[in-house]
C-alpha positions in Angstrom: 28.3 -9.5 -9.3 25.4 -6.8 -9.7 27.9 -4.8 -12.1 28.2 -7.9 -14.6 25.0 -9.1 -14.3 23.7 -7.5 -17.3 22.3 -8.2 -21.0 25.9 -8.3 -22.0 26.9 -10.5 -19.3 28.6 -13.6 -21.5 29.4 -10.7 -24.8 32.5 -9.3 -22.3 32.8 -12.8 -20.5 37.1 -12.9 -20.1 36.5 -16.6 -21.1 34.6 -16.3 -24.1 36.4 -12.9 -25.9 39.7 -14.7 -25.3 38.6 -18.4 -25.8 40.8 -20.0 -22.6 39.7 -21.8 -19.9 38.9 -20.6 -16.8 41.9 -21.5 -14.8 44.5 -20.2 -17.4 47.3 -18.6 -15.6 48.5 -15.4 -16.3 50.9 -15.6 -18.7 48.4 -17.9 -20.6 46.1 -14.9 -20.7 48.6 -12.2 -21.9 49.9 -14.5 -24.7 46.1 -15.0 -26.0 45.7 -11.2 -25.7 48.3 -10.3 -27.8 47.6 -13.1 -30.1 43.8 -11.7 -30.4 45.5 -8.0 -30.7 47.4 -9.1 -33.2 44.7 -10.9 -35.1 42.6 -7.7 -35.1 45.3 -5.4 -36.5 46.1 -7.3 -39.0 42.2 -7.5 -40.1 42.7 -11.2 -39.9 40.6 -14.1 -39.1 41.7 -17.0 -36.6 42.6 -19.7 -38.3 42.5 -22.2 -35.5 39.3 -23.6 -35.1 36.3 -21.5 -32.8 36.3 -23.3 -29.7 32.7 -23.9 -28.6 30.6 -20.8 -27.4 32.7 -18.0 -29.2 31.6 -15.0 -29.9 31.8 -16.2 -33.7 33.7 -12.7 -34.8 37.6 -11.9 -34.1 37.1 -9.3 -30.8 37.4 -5.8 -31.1 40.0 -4.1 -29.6 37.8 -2.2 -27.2 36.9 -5.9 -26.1 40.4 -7.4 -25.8 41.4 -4.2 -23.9 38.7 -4.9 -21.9 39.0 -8.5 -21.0 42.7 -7.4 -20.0 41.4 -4.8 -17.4 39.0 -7.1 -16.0 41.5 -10.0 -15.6 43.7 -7.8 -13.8 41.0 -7.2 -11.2 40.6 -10.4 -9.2 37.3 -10.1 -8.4 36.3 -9.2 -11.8 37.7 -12.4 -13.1 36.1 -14.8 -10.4 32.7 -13.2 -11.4 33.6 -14.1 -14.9 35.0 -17.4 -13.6 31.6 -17.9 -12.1 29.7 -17.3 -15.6 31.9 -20.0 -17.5 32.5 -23.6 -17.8 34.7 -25.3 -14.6 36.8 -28.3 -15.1 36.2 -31.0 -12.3 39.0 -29.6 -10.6 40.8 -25.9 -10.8 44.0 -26.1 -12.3 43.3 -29.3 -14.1 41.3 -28.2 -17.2 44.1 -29.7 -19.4 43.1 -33.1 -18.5 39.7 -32.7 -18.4 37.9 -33.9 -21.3 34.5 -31.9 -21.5 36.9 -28.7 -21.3 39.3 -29.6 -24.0 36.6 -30.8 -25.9 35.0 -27.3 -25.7 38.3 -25.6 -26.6 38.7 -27.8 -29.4 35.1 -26.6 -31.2 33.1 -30.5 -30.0 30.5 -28.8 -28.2 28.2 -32.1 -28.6 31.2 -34.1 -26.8 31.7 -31.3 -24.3 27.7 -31.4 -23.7 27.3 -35.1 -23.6 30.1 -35.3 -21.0 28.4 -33.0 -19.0 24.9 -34.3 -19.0 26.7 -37.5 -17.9 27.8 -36.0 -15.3 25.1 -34.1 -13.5 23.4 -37.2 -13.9 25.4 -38.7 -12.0 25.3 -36.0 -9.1 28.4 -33.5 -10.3 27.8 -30.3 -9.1 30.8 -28.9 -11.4 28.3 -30.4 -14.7 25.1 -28.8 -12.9 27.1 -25.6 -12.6 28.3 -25.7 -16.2 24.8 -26.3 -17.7 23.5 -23.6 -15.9 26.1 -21.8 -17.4 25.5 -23.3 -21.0 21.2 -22.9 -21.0 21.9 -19.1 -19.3 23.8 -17.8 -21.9 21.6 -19.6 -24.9 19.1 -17.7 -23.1 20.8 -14.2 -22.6 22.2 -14.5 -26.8 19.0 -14.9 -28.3 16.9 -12.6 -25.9 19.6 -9.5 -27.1 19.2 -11.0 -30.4 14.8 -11.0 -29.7 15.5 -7.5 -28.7 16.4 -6.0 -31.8 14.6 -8.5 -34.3 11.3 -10.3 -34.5 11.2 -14.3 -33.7 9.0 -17.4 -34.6 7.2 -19.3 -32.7 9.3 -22.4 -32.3 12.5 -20.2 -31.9 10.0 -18.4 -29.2 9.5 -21.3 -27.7 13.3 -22.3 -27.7 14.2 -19.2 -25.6 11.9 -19.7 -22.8 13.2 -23.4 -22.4 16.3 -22.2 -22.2 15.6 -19.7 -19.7 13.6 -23.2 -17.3 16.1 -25.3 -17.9 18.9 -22.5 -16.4 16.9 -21.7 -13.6 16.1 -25.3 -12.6 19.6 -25.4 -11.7 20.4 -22.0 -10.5 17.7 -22.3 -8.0 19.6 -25.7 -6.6 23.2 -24.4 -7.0 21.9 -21.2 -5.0 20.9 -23.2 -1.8 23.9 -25.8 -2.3 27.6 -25.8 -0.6 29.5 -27.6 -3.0 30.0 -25.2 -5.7 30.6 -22.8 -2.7 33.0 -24.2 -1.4 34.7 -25.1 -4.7 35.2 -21.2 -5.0 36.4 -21.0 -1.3 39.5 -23.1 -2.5 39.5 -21.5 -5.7 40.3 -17.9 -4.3 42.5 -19.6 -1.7 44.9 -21.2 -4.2 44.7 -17.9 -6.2 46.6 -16.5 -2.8 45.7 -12.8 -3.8 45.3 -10.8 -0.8 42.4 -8.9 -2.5 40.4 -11.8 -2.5 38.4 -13.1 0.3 36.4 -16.1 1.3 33.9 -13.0 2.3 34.0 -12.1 -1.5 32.8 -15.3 -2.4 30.1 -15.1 0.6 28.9 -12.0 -0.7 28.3 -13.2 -4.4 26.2 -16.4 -2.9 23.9 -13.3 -1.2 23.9 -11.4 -4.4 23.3 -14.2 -6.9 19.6 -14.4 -6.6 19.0 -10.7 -7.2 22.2 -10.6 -10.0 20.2 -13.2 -12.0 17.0 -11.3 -11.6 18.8 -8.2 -12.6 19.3 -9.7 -16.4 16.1 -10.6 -16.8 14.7 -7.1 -15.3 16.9 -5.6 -17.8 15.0 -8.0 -20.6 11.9 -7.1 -19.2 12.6 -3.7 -19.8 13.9 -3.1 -23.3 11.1 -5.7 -24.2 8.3 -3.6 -22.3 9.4 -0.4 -23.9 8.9 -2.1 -27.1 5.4 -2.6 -26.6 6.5 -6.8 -26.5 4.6 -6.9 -23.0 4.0 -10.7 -23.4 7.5 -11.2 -23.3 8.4 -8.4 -20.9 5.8 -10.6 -18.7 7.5 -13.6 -19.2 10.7 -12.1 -17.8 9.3 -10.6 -14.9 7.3 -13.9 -13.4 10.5 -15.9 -14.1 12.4 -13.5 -11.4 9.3 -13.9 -9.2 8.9 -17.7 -9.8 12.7 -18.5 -9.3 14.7 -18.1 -6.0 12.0 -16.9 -3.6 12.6 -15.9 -0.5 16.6 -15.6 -1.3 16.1 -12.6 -3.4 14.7 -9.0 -3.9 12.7 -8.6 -7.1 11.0 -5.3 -5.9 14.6 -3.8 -5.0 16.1 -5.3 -8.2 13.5 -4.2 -10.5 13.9 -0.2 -8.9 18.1 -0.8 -10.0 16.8 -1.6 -13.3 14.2 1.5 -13.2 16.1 4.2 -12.2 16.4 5.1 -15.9 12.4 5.0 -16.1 12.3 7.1 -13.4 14.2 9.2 -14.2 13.1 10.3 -17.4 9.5 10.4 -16.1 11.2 13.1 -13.5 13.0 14.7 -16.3 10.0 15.3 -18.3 8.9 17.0 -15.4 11.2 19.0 -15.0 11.2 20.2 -18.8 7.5 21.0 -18.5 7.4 23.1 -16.0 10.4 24.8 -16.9 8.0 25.4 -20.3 5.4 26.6 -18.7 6.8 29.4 -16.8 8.0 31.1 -20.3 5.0 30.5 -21.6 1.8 29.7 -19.5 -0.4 30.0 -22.2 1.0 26.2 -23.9 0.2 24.4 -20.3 -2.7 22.1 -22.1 -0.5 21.3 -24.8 2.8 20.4 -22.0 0.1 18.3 -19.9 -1.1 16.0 -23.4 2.7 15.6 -23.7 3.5 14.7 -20.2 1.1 12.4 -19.6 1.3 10.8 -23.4 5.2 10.6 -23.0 4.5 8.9 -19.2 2.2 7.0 -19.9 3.9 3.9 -21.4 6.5 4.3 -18.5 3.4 3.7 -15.9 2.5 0.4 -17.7 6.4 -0.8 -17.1 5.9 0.5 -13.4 2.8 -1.8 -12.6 4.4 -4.7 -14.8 7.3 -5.0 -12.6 5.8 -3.6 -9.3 1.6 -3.9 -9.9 -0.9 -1.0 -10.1 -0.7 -0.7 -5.6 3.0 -0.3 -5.5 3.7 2.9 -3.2 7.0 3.1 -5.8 4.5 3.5 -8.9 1.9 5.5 -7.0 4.6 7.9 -5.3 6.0 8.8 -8.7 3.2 8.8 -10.9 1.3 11.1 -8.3 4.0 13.4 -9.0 2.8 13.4 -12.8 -0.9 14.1 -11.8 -0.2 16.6 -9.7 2.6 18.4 -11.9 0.1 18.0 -15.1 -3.1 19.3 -12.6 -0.1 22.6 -12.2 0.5 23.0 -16.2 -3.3 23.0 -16.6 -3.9 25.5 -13.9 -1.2 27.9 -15.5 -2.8 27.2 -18.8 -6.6 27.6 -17.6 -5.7 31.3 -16.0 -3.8 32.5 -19.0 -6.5 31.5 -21.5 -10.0 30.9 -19.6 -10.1 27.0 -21.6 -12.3 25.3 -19.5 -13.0 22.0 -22.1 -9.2 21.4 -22.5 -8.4 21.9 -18.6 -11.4 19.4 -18.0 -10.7 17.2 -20.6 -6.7 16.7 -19.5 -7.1 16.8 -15.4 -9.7 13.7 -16.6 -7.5 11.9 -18.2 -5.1 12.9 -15.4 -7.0 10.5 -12.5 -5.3 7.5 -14.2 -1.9 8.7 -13.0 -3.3 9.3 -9.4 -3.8 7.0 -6.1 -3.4 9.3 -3.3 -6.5 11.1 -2.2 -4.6 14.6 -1.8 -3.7 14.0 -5.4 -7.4 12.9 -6.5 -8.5 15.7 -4.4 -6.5 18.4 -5.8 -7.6 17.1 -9.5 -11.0 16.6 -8.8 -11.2 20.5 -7.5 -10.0 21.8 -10.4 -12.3 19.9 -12.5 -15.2 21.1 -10.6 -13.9 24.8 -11.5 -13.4 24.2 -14.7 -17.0 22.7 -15.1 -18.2 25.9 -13.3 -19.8 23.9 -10.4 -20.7 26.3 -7.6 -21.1 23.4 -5.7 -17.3 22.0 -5.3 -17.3 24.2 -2.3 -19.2 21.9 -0.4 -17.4 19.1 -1.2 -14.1 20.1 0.2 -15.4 19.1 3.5 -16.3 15.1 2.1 -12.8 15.6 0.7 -10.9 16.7 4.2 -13.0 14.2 5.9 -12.2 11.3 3.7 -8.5 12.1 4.1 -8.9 12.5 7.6 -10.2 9.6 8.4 -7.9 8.0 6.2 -4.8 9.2 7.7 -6.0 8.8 11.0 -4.4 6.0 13.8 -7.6 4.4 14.0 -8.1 0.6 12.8 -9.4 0.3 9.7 -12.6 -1.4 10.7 -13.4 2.1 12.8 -12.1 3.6 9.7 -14.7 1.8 7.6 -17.4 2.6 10.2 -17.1 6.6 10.0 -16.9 6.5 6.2 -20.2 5.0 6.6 -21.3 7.5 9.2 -20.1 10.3 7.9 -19.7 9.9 4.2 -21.9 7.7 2.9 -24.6 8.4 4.9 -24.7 11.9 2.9 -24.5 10.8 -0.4 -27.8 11.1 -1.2 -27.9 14.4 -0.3 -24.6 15.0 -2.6 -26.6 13.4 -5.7 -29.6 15.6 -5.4 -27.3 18.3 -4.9 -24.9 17.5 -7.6 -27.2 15.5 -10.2 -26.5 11.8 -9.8 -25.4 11.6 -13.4 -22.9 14.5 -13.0 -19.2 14.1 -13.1 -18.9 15.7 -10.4 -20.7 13.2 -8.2 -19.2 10.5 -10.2 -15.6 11.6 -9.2 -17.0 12.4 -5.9 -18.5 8.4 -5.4 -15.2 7.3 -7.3 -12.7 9.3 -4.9 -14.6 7.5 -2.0 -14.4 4.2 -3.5 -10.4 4.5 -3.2 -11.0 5.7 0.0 -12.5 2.4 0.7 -10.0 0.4 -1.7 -6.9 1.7 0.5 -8.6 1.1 4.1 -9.1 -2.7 2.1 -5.7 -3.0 1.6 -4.9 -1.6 4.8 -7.1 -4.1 6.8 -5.7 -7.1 4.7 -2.3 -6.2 5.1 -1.4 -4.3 8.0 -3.9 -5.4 10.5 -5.0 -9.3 9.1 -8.5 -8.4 9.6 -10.0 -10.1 6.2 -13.6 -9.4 6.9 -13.2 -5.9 6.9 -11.3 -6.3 3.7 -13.6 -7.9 2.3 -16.4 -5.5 3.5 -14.7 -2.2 2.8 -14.1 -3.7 -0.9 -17.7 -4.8 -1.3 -18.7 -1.4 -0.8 -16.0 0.5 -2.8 -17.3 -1.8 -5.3 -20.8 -0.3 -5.6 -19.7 3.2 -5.3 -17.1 3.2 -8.2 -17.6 4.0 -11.6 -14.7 4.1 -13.1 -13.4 1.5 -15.1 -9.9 0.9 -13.9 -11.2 1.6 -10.5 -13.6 -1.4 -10.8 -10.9 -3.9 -12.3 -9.3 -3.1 -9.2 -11.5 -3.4 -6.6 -12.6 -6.9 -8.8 -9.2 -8.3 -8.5 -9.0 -7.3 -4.7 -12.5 -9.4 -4.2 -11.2 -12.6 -6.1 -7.8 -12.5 -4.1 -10.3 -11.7 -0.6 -12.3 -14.4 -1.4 -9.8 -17.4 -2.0 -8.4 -16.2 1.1 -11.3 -16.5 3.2 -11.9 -20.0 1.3 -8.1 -21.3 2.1 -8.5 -20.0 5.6 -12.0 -21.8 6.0 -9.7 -25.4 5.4 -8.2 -24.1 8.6 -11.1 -23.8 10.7 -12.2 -27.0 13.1 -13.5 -28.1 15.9 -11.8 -30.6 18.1 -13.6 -32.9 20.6 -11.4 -33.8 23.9 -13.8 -36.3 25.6 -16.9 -34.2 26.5 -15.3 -30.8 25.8 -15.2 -29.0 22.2 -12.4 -26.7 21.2 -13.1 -24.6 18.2 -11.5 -22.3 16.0 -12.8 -20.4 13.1 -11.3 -17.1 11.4 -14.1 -15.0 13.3 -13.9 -17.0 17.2 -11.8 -19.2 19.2 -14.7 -21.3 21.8 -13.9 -23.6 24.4 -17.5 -24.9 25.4 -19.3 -22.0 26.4 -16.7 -19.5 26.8 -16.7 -17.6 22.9 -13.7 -15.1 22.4 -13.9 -12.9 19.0 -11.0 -13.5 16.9 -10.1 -9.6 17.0 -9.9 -9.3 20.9 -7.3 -12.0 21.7 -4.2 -10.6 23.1 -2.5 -13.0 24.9 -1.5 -16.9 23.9 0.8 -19.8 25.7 0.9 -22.9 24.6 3.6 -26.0 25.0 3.8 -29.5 26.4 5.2 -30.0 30.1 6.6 -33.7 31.0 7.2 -34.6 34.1 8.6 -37.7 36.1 8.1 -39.1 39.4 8.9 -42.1 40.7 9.6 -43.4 37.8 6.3 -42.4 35.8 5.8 -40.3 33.4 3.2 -37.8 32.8 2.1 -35.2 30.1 0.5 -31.7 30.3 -0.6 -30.1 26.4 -1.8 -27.1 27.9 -3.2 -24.1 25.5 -4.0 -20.9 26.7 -5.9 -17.7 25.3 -7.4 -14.7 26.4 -8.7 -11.5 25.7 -11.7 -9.0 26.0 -11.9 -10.1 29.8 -12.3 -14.0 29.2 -9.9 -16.9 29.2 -9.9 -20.2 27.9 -7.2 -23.1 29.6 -6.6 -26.1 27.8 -5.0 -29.6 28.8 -5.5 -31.9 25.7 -4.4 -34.8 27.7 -6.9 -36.4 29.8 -7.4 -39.6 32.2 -7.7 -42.4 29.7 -6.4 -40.6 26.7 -3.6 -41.7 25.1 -0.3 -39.5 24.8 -0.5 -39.9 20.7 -4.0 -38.9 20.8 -3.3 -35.7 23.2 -0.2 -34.7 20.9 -2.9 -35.2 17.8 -5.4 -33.4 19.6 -2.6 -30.1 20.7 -0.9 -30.1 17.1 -4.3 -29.5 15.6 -5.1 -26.9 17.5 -2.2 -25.0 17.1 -1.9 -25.8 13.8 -5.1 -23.8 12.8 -4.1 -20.9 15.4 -0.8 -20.3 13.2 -2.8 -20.5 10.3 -6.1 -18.2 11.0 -5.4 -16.6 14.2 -1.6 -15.7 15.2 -1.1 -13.8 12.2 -3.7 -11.1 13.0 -3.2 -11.2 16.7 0.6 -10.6 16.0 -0.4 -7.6 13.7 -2.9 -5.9 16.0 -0.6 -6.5 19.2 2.4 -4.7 16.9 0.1 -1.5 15.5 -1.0 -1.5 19.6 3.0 -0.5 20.4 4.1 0.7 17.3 1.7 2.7 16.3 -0.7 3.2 19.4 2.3 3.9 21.4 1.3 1.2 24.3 3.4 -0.8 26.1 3.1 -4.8 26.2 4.6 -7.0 28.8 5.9 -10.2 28.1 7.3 -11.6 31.0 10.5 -9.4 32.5 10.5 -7.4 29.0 8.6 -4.7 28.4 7.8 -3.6 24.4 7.2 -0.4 24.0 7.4 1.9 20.6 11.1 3.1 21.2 12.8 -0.4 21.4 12.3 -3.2 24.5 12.9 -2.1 28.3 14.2 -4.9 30.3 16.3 -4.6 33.6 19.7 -6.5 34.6 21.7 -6.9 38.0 20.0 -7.2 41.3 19.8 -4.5 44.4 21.9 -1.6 44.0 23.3 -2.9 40.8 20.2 -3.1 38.9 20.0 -0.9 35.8 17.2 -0.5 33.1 18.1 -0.7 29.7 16.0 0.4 26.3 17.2 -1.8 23.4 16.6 -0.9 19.6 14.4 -4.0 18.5 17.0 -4.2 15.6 19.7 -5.5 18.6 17.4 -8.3 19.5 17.8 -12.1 18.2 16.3 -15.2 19.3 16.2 -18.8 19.2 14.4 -21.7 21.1 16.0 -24.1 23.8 14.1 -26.7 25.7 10.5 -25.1 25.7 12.1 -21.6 25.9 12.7 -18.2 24.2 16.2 -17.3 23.9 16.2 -13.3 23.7 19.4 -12.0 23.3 20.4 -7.9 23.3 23.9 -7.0 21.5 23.4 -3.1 22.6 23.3 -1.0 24.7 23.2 -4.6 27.7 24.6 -7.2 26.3 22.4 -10.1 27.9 19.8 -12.8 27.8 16.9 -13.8 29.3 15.0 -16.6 28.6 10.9 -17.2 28.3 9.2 -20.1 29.1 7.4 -20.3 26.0 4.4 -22.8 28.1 4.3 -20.0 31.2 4.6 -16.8 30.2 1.7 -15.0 27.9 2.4 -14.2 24.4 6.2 -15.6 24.6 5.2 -17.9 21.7 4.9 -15.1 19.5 7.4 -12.4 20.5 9.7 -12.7 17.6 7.0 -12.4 15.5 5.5 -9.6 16.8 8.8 -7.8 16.6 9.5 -8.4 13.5 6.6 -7.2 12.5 7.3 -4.0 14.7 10.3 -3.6 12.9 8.5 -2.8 9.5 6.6 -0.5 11.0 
C-alpha cells in the first residue's frame, strides 16, 4: 500500500493501462496484454473506443510489462483493485451498468449511476467516487507540477482533492468496504493472500493517502510553489486524524531532503581538507544550497521539530567547522563573522549556538568571550538539568539574568556580542517554555518563561517565535479559563481553577496534587437505595473529601453536581497532575504506589501467590493493558506474570489515572 501510494499511483494502475475491470480473470488480463503489446508494436492506435479514465495514449511497453508483473503478484493487484472502480458485487461487473458504462467510454452515465447510488447509502458508489475525485486530483497536480495553472483550474484541483477526502475519511472508519475485500481475497483462494493483508492496508491507508500528497508537497515546495505545497500539507493534517502519522509519513517522503542536505556535507568537508583556504566560500554554498531544504523541513514538520533542528544543527555546526579551517588558513575575520552570522538561522541547540557564538566573538577580537563561556555552560546546565522547568526558570533568573547588566557594561549594550549573548538566553527560555507547556502541563510557567524570552531577544526570527508561542499560551489559558468553576453543594463551595482546587477553606495549588479518587458507590438495604458521589484530592499535606450527595438533594442534582466537577478536573487539572506524577518515576527515578502495584522507572512491581508461593514480578509498562469493569481498573500483565489485578477506581488513590500516567511514562 505505502509502495503504490505515490504521484504515479493511477499512471501504473493495472486497471487503467489495460482498460478491464477490476474482477477480470486471468485469462481476461493476458488476452488484453497481448492485445495492448500488439497495438504498440505495430505503432498503432486502438480503434475501439477509450473506455472512461484511460490514460488517453496506447501504453508503452515498459507499462504493459509492468501491469503484467504486478497482476502476477496478488497483493499488488488488490492494491490496484483498491485504487479502481468496484462493481456492486465482485465477479459481476458484466451486469453492472455503471461499470460497463465506464468500459464503454459513458463516463457521465457511469457517474450519474454512481452518485445515485451513494445517495442512496452504497458504499461500493462512495468507494468509487473516492476513487474518481482522487485520481482527478492526483492527474492534474502531476500535470500542476510541471506547468503553470489558472485560477479556476486552481480552484478545480483543490475541490477535487475535498471532495476525495470527504469520503476517504468515512470509508477509513467503515466495515463495509472492509469486509467487501475480506470476501474478495477469499474467493480469489490464493494462499498468498490474507484477511491480515487486507487488515494491514485499512492501518496503512491513512498514512498511504498522506504519502501522495507529501510527495505533492514536496516537488511543489522545491519549486518555490509554497502556497500550494501548503495546501497539501494541511490536507494530510486536516484529514484522518488520529488514524494516521503525518510526522512519520512526511520523514518517508524526506529522506531524499535529508539526504542531500547530508551529502552536501559530506562534499564540503571533504573540500575543505584539500583546501582549507576556500572554507568561506564552501560555508556560503552549504548554507545557500540548504537553505531552501530547511523551509521544506519546517513546512511539513514546523520551525520546533527536533527532526529539523537535529539535522539542520548539523549544518551550523559543519559550516561553524569550514569557517574555522578557513579563518586559520587566511586570518579573514569579516567573512568568518559575516557567515557563522548568517549561520544562527540553521541552529536551535544551545551547544550549537554556543559553539557559533564563540567563534564569532574571536573573530570580532572580543577579549571578553572568555567570560562568557561560564553564562554559556550555565545556561546549558541548567538546561539539561532534571529539574522542573519552573526551578529551571528561577535559576536563569538567579543566575543569568541577574548579571546581565554587568555583561552590557562589560560588552557594550549595543554590541553583537551581547546581543547574541541576550538572544542565546532568550532560546534558553523559549525551550524551558516549550518544555513546561509540553512535558510538565504547567502553562503559567510557559507563559512566564516566554514573556521574558520575549524581552531579551533581538533577533528577528527569534521574536516571531517566541510571538507565536505567546498567542498559542494565551488561547490556552483562555480555553482553560471556560473550565474553571465553582460549585455550590448546599452551604459548601467546591472550586476549581487552573492555579487551585478549594473545598471551603482548605486551598490546594494546582502543582502539588498527587493523589485523586473519584466514583459513585450505590448501595441497597432493605430495599432502599442510596448514593455516595464522593471526590477525593490531596497533596502538599492537605486533603479535600467530597460527597456531592446530600440529605435533601436530589440524585440528578448530585450526579450534576459530580459530573461538573470532574468534568473541569479532566480538563485543567489531570493533565498536569498525570505529567508531573510521570517525570516524578520516569525521570526522578521515584516510586508511586497505586494500590498493590508499585510504578517505578524500570516497569511496574506487583506480587502474585500467597505464603511461600508469593513471587515479585517487574513488568515492562509496554506488557500492561487495561480496561474498566463495574467501577474498577482492569490491569492486565502479558510478561514476565501473566495476571490481573483489579483497582477500585472510587478507593484506591490515583487508580483513575493510572493508564494515563503510563502512557505518558511510556513516551518518556
Amino acid at each position: 500500500m505505502m509502495e503504490a501510494c505515490t504521484l504515479t499511483l493511477y499512471q501504473k494502475n493495472i486497471f487503467r493501462v489495460t482498460g478491464l475491470p477490476v474482477d477480470a480473470t486471468s485469462k481476461e488480463m493476458t488476452r488484453q496484454v497481448q492485445k495492448l503489446q500488439m497495438l504498440q508494436e505495430m505503432a498503432g492506435s486502438n480503434a475501439d473506443r477509450q473506455p472512461s479514465f484511460a490514460l488517453g495514449v496506447t501504453p508503452t511497453t515498459d507499462e504493459i510489462r509492468d501491469a503484467l508483473s504486478r497482476m502476477k503478484e496478488p497483493e499488488h493487484r488488490i492494491v490496484d483493485e483498491f485504487f479502481w472502480y468496484w462493481p456492486e458485487e465482485f465477479g459481476a461487473s458484466k451486469s453492472d451498468p455503471a461499470i460497463q458504462a465506464m468500459l464503454a467510454g459513458d463516463t457521465e452515465r457511469a457517474v450519474r449511476l454512481w452518485r445515485d447510488r451513494e445517495k442512496n447509502g452504497s458504499w461500493v458508489a462512495r468507494h468509487n467516487m473516492a476513487v474518481m475525485y482522487h485520481m482527478f486530483a492526483v492527474d492534474w497536480t502531476n500535470y500542476h507540477v510541471s506547468y503553470n495553472i489558472d485560477q479556476q483550474l486552481d480552484d478545480q484541483i483543490k475541490g477535487y482533492w475535498r471532495k476525495s477526502f470527504e469520503r476517504w475519511d468515512k470509508i477509513v472508519t467503515t466495515d463495509e468496504i472492509w469486509d467487501m475485500l475480506k470476501e474478495r481475497v477469499r474467493s480469489l483462494d490464493d494462499e498468498v493472500l490474507t484477511t491480515g493483508f487486507i487488515r494491514r492496508m485499512l492501518k496503512q491507508l491513512p498514512e498511504a493517502l498522506d504519502r501522495v500528497n507529501a510527495e505533492a508537497a514536496l516537488k511543489l515546495a522545491e519549486q518555490g510553489r509554497m502556497d500550494w505545497a501548503k495546501f497539501h500539507v494541511a490536507l494530510m493534517r486536516e484529514s484522518n486524524q488520529g488514524l494516521d502519522n503525518v510526522d512519520g509519513t512526511a520523514e518517508l517522503v524526506l529522506r531524499p531532503t535529508r539526504n542531500r542536505v547530508l551529502q552536501h556535507l559530506k562534499t564540503a568537508e571533504s573540500q575543505v581538507k584539500k583546501n582549507p583556504r576556500m572554507g568561506a566560500q564552501l560555508a556560503s554554498q552549504l548554507m545557500n544550497a540548504c537553505g531552501p531544504m530547511m523551509e521544506i523541513y519546517d513546512l511539513f514538520h514546523g520551525p520546533d521539530a527536533h527532526q529539523r533542528n537535529e539535522l539542520f544543527d548539523q549544518v551550523a555546526d559543519g559550516a561553524a567547522s569550514l569557517l574555522v579551517s578557513h579563518q586559520k588558513a587566511t586570518g579573514d575575520n569579516t567573512s568568518f563573522v559575516t557567515l557563522l552570522r548568517q549561520a544562527l538561522k540553521f541552529a536551535s541547540g544551545s551547544n550549537v549556538r554556543e559553539r557559533l557564538m564563540k567563534n564569532i566573538d574571536i573573530g570580532n577580537s572580543n577579549v571578553a568571550h572568555e567570560s562568557l563561556k561560564p553564562v554559556f555552560s550555565m545556561l546549558t546546565t541548567i538546561e539539561n538539568s532534571s529539574d522542573r522547568a519552573s526551578l529551571k526558570l528561577q535559576r536563569i533568573q538567579n543566575d543569568v539574568i541577574a548579571q546581565l547588566p554587568r555583561w552590557a557594561s562589560t560588552l557594550g549594550s549595543g554590541s553583537e556580542a551581547y546581543k547574541d549573548l541576550a538572544n542565546t538566553v532568550a532560546m534558553a527560555l523559549r525551550n524551558i517554555s516549550i518544555d513546561s507547556h509540553n512535558n510538565e502541563g504547567d502553562t503559567q510557567t510557559a507563559l512566564d518563561s516566554a514573556r521574558m524570552a520575549l524581552k531579551l531577544a533581538n533577533d528577528a526570527d527569534v521574536i516571531k517565535r517566541i510571538n507565536g508561542d505567546l498567542k498559542s499560551l494565551d488561547e490556552i489559558l483562555n480555553q482553560r479559563k471556560k473550565w474553571s468553576r465553582t460549585i455550590s453543594i448546599r452551604s459548601d463551595e467546591f472550586e476549581i481553577s487552573e492555579n487551585f482546587v478549594r473545598y471551603n477553606t482548605t486551598k490546594i495549588p494546582a502543582g502539588k496534587l498527587t493523589h485523586i479518587s473519584f466514583g459513585i458507590f450505590r448501595n441497597i438495604v432493605k430495599g432502599i437505595e442510596s448514593s455516595f458521589y464522593n471526590i477525593g484530592l490531596s497533596g502538599g499535606g492537605q486533603s479535600i473529601a467530597v460527597d456531592c450527595k446530600r440529605v435533601f438533594r436530589s440524585q440528578d442534582q448530585a450526579m450534576q453536581d459530580f459530573m461538573a466537577i470532574i468534568e473541569s478536573l479532566g480538563h485543567i487539572i489531570i493533565p498536569g497532575m498525570v505529567k508531573r506524577l510521570a517525570d516524578y518515576v520516569k525521570v526522578g527515578g521515584n516510586s508511586l504506589q497505586v494500590g498493590p502495584l508499585l510504578l517505578t522507572r524500570a516497569g511496574l512491581e506487583c506480587t502474585t501467590g500467597l505464603l511461600a508461593w508469593k513471587n515479585k514480578h517487574l513488568v515492562p509498562y509496554e506488557n500492561l493493558s487495561f480496561s474498566t469493569v463495574q467501577g474498577s481498573l482492569i490491569v492486565s500483565a502479558r510478561h514476565p506474570a501473566n495476571t490481573t489485578f483489579a483497582l477500585d477506581r472510587r478507593k484506591i488513590s490515583n487508580a483513575v489515572i493510572l493508564e494515563s500516567i503510563v502512557d505518558e511514562m511510556k513516551k518518556r
